[in-house]
C-alpha positions in Angstrom: 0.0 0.0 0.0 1.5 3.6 -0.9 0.7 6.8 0.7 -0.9 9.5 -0.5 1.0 12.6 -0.2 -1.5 14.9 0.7 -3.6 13.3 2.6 -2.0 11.0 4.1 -4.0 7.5 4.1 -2.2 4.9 3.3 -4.4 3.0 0.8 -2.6 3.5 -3.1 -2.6 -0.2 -4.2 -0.8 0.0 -7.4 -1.8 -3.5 -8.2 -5.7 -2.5 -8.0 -5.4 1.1 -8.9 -4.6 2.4 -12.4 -2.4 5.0 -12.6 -4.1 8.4 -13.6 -7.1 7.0 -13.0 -7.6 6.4 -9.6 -3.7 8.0 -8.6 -1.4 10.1 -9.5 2.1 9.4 -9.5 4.7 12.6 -9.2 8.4 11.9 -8.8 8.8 9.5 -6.1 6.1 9.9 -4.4 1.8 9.2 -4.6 -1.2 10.8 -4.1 -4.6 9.8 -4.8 -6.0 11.5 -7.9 -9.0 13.6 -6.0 -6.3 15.0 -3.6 -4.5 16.5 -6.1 -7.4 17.7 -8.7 -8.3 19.7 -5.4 -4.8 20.5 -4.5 -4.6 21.5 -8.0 -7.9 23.5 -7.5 -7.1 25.2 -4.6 -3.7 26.8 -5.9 -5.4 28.3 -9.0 -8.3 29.9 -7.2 -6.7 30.8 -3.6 -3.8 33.0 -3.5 -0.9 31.5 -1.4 -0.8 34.8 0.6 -3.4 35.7 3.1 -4.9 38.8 2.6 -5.1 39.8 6.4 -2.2 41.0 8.1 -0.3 38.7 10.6 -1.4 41.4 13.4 -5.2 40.8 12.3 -4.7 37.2 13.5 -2.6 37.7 16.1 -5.4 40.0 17.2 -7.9 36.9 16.7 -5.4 34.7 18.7 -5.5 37.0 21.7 -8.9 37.1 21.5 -10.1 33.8 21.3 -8.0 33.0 24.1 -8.6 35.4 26.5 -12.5 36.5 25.7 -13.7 32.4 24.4 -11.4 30.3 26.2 -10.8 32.5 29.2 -7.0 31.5 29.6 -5.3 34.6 31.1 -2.7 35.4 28.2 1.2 36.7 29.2 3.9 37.7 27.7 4.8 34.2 26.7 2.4 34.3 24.0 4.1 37.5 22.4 7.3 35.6 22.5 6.4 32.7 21.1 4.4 33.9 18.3 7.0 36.0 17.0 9.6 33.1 17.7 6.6 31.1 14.8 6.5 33.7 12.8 10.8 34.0 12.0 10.7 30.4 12.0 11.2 28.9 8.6 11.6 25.4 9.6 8.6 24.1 9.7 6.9 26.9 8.6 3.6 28.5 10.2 1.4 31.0 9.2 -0.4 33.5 11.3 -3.3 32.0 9.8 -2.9 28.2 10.1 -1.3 29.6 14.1 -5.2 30.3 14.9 -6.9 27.7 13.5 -4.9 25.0 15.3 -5.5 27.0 18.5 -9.0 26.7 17.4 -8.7 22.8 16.6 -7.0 21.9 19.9 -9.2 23.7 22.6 -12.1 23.5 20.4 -12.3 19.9 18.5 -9.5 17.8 20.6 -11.0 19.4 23.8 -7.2 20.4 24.6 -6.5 21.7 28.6 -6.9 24.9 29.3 -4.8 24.7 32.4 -1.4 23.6 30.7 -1.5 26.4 28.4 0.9 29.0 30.9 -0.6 31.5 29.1 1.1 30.9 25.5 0.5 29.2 22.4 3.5 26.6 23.1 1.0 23.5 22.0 1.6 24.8 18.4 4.6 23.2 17.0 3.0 19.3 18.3 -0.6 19.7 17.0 -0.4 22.3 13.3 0.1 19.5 10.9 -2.5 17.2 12.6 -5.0 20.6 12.5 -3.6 21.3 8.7 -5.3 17.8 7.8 -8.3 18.4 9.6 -9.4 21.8 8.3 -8.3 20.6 4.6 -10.5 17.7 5.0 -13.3 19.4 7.0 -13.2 22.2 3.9 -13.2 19.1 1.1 -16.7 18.0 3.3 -17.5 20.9 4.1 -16.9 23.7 1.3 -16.6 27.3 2.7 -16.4 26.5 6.5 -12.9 28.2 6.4 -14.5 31.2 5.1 -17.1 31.4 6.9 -14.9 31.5 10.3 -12.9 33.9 9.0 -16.3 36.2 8.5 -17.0 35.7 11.8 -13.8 36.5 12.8 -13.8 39.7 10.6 -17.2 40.7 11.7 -16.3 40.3 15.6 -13.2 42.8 14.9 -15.3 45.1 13.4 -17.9 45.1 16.2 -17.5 48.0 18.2 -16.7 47.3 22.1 -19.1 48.7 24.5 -17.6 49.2 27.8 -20.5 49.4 30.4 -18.9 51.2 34.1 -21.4 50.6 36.6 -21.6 53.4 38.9 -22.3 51.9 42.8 -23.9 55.2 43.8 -24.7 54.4 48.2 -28.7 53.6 48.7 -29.9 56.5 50.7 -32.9 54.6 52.9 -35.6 56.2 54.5 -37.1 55.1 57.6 -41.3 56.8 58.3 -40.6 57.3 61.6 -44.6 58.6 61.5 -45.5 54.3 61.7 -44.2 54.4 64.7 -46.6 57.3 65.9 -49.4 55.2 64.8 -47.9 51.9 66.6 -48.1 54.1 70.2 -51.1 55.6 70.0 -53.1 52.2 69.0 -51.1 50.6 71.9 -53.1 53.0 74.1 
């Protein structure tokens, strides 16, 4: 059985499968011919580039973390994003940075309390969340997009700050009752 390059699934039986047909055979290694029609796809349509700015999801990193999964962010995350961002080996993008926060704490149900306030979970879990969102936007097409809406739309939201004001409770006493309570009594 051969592997499929992109995907991953072990399941390329050159014995059964015709070449072309049912795979695709590129150099030295194999991929199963829907993977790479959509591969293929994806590259003529999308641009490689994200049109947001790394800052924009930075911004949607903080926030998810702080506001949706109430972890109380430190420095550590600063450091460690920017120490993703120079890296070049493996490579991660701003991009794919929030949506494997968003695949561990939301669809592995990842700890909250391990987390020390950074994004350090990042380097073990962004290929296993590259393969889910790829397949999860095969299954389900436009899911991607549509979090990123929501993402846009929540930055856009203005942010109401409501101060309550905890002005003392003046309370008045009838003192007249009272009056009333004597002169029934005699």
């Amino acid at each position: 059985m051969l592997k499929c390059r992109i995907c991953g699934i072990s399941n390329i039986d050159k014995n059964i499968h015709k070449e072309n047909i049912d795979y695709i055979r590129h150099g030295n290694w194999y991929c199963h011919k829907s993977c790479y029609e959509e591969r293929e796809r994806r590259r003529q349509k999308i641009s490689i580039h994200d049109d947001n700015p790394d800052n924009f999801w930075k911004d949607a990193c903080y926030n998810y973390l702080k506001r949706d999964i109430k972890i109380e962010v430190t420095n550590l995350f600063f450091l460690q994003w920017e120490k993703y961002m120079k890296s070049k080996k493996p490579f991660y993008s701003a991009k794919g940075i929030y949506f494997a926060l968003l695949y561990f704490y939301e669809i592995k149900k990842g700890n909250v309390d391990k987390s020390n306030g950074g994004i350090g979970i990042i380097p073990y879990i962004y290929d296993e969340s590259r393969a889910y969102w790829y397949n999860r936007e095969d299954k389900q097409k436009g899911i991607v997009a549509d979090i990123e809406q929501q993402i846009r739309a929540a930055a856009e939201r203005k942010q109401t700050v409501v101060h309550k004001t905890n002005k003392p409770r003046k309370f008045e006493v009838d003192f007249s009752i009272l009056d009333e309570l004597e002169d029934e009594d005699d």
